[in-house]
C-alpha positions as CSV (number, residue, x, y, z in Angstrom):
1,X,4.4,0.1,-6.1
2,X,6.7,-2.3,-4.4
3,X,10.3,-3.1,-4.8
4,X,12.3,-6.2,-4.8
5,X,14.3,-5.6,-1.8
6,X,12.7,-4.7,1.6
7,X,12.7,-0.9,3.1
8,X,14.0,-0.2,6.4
9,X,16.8,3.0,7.9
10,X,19.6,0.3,6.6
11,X,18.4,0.9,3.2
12,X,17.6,4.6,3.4
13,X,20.3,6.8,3.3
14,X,18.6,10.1,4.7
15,X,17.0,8.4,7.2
16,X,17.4,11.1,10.3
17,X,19.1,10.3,12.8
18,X,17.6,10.0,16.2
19,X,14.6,9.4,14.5
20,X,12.5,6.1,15.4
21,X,9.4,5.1,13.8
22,X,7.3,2.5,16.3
23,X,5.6,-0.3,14.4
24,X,2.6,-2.4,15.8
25,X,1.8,-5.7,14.0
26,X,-1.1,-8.3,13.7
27,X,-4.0,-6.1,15.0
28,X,-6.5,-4.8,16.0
29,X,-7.7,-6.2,18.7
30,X,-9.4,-6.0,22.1
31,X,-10.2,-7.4,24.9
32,X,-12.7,-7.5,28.1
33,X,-10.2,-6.8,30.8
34,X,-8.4,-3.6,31.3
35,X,-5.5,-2.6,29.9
36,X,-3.2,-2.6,32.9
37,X,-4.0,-6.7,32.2
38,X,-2.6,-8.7,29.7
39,X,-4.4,-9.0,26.3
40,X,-4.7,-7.1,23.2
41,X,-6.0,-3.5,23.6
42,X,-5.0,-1.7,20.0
43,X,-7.1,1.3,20.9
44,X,-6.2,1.8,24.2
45,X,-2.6,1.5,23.2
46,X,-3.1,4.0,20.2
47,X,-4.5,6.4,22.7
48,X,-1.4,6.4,24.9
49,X,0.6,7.2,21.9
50,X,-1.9,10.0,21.2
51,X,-1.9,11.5,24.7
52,X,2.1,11.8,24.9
53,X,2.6,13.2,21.7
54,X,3.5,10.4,19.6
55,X,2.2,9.0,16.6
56,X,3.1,5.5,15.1
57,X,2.2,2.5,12.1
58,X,0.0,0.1,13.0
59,X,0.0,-2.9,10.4
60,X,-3.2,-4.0,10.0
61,X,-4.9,-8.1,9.6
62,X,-7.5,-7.9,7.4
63,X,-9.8,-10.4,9.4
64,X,-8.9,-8.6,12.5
65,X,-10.2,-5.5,10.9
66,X,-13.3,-7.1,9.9
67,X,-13.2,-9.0,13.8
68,X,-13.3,-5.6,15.1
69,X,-15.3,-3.1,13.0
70,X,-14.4,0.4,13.9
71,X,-11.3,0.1,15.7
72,X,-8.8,0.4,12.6
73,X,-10.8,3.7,12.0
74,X,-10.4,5.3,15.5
75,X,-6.6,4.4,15.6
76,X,-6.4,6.5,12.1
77,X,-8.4,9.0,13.6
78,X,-6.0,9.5,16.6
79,X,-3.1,10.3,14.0
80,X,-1.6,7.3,13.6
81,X,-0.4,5.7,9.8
82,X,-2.3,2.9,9.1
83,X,-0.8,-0.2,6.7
84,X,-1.4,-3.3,5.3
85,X,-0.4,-6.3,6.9
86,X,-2.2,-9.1,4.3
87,X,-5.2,-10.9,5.6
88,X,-4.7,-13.3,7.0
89,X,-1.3,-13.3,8.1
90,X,0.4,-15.6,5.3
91,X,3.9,-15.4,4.6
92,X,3.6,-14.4,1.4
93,X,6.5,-16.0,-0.4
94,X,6.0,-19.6,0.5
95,X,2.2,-18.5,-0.1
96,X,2.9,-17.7,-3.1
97,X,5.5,-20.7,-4.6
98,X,4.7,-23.4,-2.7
99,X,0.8,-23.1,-2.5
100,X,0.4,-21.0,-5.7
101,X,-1.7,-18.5,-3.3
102,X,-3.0,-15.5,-4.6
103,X,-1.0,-12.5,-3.0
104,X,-3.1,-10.0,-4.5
105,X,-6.6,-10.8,-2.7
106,X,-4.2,-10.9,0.7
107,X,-3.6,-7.3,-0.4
108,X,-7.0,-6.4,-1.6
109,X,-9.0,-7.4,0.7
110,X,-7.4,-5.7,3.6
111,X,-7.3,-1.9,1.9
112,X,-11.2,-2.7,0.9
113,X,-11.9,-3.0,5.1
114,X,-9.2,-0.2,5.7
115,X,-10.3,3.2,5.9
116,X,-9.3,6.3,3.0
117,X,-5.6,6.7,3.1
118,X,-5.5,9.8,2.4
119,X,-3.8,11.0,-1.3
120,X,-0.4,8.4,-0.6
121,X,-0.8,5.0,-0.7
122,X,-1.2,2.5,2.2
123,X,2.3,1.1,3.3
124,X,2.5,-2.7,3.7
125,X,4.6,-5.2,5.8
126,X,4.9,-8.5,5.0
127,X,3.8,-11.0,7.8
128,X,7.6,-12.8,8.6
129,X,9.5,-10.5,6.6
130,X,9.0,-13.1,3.8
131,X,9.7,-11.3,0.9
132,X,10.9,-12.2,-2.8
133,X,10.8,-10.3,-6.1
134,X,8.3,-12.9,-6.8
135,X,6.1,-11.3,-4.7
136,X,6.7,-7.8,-5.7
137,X,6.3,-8.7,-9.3
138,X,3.0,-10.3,-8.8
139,X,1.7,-7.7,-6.7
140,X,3.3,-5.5,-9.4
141,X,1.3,-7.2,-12.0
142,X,-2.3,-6.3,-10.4
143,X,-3.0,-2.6,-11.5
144,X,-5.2,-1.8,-8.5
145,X,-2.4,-2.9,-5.9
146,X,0.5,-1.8,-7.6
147,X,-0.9,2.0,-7.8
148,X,-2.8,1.7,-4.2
149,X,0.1,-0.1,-1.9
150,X,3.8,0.6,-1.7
151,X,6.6,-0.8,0.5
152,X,7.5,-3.4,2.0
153,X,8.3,-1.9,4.8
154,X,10.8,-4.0,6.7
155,X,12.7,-3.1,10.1
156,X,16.0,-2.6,12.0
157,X,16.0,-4.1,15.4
158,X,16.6,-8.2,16.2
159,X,14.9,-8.0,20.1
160,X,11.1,-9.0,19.5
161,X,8.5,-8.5,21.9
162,X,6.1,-11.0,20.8
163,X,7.9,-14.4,22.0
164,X,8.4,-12.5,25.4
165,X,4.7,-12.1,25.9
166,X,4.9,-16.1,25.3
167,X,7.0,-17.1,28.1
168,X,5.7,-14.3,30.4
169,X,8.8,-12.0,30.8
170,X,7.7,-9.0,32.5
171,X,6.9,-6.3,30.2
172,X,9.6,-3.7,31.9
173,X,12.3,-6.0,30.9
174,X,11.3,-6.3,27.4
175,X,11.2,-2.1,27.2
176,X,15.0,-2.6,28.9
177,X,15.8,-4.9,25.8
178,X,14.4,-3.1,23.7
179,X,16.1,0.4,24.9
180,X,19.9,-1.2,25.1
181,X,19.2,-2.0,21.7
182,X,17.9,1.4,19.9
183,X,20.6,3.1,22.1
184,X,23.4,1.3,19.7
185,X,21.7,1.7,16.8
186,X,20.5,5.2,17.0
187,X,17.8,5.3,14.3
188,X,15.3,3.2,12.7
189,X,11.9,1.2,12.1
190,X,11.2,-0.5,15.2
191,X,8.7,-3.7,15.1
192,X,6.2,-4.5,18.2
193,X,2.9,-6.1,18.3
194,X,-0.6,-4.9,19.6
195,X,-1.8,-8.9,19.0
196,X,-0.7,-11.7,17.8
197,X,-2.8,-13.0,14.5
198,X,-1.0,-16.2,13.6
199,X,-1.5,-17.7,17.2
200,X,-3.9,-16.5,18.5
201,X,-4.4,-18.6,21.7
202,X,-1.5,-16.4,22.2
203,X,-2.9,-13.1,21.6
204,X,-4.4,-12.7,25.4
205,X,-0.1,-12.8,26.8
206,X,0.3,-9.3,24.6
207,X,1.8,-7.0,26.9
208,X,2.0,-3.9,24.4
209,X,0.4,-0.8,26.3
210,X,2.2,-2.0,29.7
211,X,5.3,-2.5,27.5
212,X,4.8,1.2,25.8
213,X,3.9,3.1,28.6
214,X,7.7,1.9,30.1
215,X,9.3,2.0,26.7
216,X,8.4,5.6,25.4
217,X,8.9,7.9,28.2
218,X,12.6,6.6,28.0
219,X,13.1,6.9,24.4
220,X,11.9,10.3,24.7
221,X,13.4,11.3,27.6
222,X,16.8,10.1,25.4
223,X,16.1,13.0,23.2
224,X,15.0,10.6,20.1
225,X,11.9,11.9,17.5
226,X,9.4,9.6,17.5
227,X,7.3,9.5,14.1
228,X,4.9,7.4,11.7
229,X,6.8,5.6,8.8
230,X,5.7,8.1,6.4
231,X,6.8,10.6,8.1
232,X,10.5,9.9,6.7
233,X,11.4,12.2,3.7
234,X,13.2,8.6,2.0
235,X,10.8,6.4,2.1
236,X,7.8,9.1,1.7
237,X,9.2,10.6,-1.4
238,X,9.7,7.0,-3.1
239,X,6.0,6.5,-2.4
240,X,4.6,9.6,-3.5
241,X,6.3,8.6,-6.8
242,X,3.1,8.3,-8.6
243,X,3.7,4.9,-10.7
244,X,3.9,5.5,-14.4
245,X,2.7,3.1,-17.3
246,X,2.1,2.3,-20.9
247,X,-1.6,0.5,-21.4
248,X,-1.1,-2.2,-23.9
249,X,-4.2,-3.3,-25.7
250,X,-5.3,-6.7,-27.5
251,X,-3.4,-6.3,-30.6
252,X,-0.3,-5.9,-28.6
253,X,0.3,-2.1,-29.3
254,X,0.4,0.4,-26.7
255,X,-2.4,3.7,-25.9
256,X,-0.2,6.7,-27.3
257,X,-1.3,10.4,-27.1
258,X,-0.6,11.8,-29.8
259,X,1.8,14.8,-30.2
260,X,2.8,17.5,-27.5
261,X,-0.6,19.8,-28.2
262,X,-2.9,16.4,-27.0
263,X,-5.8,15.9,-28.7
264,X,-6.4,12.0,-30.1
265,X,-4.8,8.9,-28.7
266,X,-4.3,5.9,-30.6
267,X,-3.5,2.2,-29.3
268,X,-0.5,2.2,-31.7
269,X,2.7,2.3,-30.0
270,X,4.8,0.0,-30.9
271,X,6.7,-0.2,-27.7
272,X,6.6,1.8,-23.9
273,X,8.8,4.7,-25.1
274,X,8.3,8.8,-24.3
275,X,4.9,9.2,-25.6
276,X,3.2,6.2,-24.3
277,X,4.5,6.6,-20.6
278,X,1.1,7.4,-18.9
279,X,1.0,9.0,-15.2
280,X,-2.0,7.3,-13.1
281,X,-3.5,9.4,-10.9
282,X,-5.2,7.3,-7.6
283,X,-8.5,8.8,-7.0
284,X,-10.0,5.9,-4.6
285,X,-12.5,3.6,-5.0
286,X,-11.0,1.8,-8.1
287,X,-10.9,4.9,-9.9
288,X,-8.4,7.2,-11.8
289,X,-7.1,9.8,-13.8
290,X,-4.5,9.2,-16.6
291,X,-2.2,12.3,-17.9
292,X,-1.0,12.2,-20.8
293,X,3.2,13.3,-21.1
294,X,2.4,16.5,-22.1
295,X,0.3,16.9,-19.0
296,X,-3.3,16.7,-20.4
297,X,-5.5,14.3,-18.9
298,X,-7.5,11.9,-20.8
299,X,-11.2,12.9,-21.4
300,X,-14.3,11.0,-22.7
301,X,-16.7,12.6,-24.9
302,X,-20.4,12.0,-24.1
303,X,-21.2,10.2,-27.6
304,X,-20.9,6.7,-27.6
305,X,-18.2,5.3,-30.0
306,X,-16.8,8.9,-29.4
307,X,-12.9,9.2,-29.1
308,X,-11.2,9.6,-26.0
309,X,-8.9,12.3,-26.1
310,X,-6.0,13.8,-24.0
311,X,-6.9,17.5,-24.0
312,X,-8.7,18.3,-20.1
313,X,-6.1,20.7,-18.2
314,X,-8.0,19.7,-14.8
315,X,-9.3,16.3,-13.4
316,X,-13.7,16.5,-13.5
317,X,-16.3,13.3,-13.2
318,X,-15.7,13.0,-17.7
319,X,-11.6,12.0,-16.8
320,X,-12.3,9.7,-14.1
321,X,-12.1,6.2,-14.9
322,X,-13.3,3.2,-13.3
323,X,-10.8,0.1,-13.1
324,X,-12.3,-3.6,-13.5
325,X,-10.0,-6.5,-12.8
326,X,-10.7,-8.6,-16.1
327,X,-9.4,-12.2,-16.8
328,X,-5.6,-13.0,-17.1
329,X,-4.2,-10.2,-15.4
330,X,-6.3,-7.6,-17.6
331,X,-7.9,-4.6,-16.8
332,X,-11.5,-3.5,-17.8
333,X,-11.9,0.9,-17.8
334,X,-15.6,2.2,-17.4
335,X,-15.7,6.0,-18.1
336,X,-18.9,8.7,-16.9
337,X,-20.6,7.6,-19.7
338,X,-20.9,3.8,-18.4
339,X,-19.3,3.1,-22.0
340,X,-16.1,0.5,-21.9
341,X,-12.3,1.5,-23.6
342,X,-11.7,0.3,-26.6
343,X,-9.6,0.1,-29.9
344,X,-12.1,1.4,-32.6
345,X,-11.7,2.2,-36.1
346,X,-8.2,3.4,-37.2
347,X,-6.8,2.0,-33.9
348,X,-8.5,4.6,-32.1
349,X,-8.8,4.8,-28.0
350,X,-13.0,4.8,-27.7
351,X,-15.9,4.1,-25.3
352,X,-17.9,1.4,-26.8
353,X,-21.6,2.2,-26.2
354,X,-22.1,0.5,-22.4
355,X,-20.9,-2.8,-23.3
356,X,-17.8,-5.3,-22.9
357,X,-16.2,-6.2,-26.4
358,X,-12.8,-8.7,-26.8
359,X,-11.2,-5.4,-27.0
360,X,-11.9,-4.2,-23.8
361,X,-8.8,-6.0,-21.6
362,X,-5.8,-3.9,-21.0
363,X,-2.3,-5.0,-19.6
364,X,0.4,-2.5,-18.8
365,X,4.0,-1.7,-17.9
366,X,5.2,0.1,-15.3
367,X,8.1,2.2,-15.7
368,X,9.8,2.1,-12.8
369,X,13.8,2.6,-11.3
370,X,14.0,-1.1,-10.0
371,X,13.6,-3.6,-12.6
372,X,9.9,-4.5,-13.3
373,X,8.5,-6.5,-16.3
374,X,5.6,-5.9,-18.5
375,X,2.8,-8.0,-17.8
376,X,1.1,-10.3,-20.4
């Protein structure tokens, strides 16, 4: 899920102190020449990292990923948190209202390339800081990414490393810069690049495992914790906040469970109230569990044109459903049986024999602590 306002240790108030997380943008990346030489080297510098102990965020191009196939996955596999930084590196808020450019595929495409995540979702950073509630709301309003991404993850210190690299200042003076400033502010999300994707006839200046390898031996040496971004009990708990909803159908009621003992579940709600607040459960790949409030999960029967009913205790291949992006900001469930959801007779929740119907679109509503509007 994201939030209108951007996430950072100025907006957390738990946020430990003497606590740093270290934030690499725009990769990955290599290149040919060693990594004592200029140029992008995303592995070697999550290696370093690795071998002193320390694990970090690296914020992830989509193209880059696809550029360099396997790298993304052996930074991951070193320890280190990997997020979403779009696809293409677009500033996402003139992206999206001046060039009417769809946010969502920025998004999409880069988790498809990124590896598993793990059970939370994948953390994203917008390319500039560009952010708007514009965004979050149509990021919001795509099922997949709302359930699959969370942040954005912002950051707390003003000295940047990536115009440095571009007029050649010596990578020791940047980690000075850098120090002088986390020693006033004590905590925080600090932003660095392992490339640079918007420019990239810049990318061979980088500097970053020089620039580290001065940089970290001081800020540990200083006594601070260095850790990956969801490693901080603020911002991890908001996104292990499972996103709830109400699924609204084509005749504009909502899927409602039916009493506290489970059992049938009708797309009759009038509006998102107690019983039609639904908890998705990610289970990867496009595919999820819903529970019902009473804590069953929905379950389809094997018989086509069978209800679906909110009575499984547990989460087996019959309460796994497979989410289809349909047209205007609908979304198409396939169930074990290959069957479609539908509304059937008496406003019943069904699967419809293996075959899309009108009926098949649903939109939703997220229920949410920050203000978030139903999609239509």
């Amino acid at each position: 899920m994201f939030f209108d306002t951007i996430i950072s240790a100025a907006s957390v108030p738990d946020f430990p102190d003497k606590t740093l997380c270290l934030t690499f943008d725009d990769g990955p990346a290599e290149t040919d020449s060693p990594d004592t030489e200029p140029g992008p080297h995303s592995l070697e510098l999550a290696q370093y990292l690795q071998s002193v102990g320390v694990q970090a965020t690296f914020f992830q191009v989509g193209r880059q990923i696809k550029e360099f196939p396997g790298i993304a996955e052996q930074i991951g596999a070193l320890g280190h948190q990997l997020g979403v930084h779009t696809y293409d590196h677009m500033g996402l808020d003139d992206y999206l209202t001046k060039n009417s450019g769809d946010v969502v595929r920025q998004i999409s495409l880069t988790t498809d390339l990124l590896p598993e995540g793990g059970s939370g979702p994948y953390y994203l950073r917008a390319p500039y800081g560009q952010w708007s509630p514009a965004v979050a709301q149509a990021l919001n309003a795509d099922l997949l990414t709302c359930v699959t991404c969370f942040g954005p993850i912002h950051w707390d210190n003003n000295t940047t490393d990536w115009d440095k690299w571009i007029n050649g200042i010596a990578p020791q003076v940047v980690a000075e810069q850098y120090l002088d400033e986390i020693n006033s502010i004590q905590k925080g999300i600090i932003l660095m690049h392992d490339n640079m994707a918007n420019v990239r006839r810049y990318a061979p200046k980088n500097q970053a495992v020089t620039f580290a390898k001065s940089l970290v031996p001081n800020l540990l040496d200083a006594g601070f914790k260095l850790v990956r971004v969801d490693a901080i009990p603020g911002i991890a708990a908001q996104a292990a906040t499972t996103p709830r909803i109400a699924l609204r159908g084509t005749n504009q009621a909502y899927v409602s469970p039916q009493g506290a003992g489970g059992g049938q579940i009708l797309v009759s709600g009038a509006e998102p109230s107690t019983w039609e607040e639904l908890t998705i459960v990610p289970l990867g790949c496009n595919r999820f569990a819903f529970q019902a409030p009473a804590g069953q999960f929905f379950s389809v029967q094997d018989a086509d044109g069978s209800p679906v009913t909110a009575t499984a205790t547990q989460i087996g291949d019959w309460e796994i459903f497979e989410a289809i992006p349909g047209n205007n900001g609908t979304t198409i469930f396939r169930t074990y049986t290959g069957d479609f959801l539908t509304i059937g007779n008496g406003s019943a929740l069904v699967g419809n024999g293996g075959q899309t119907d009108p009926n098949n679109g649903f939109t939703f509503f997220v229920y949410s602590s920050v203000p978030v509007e139903a999609v239509t």
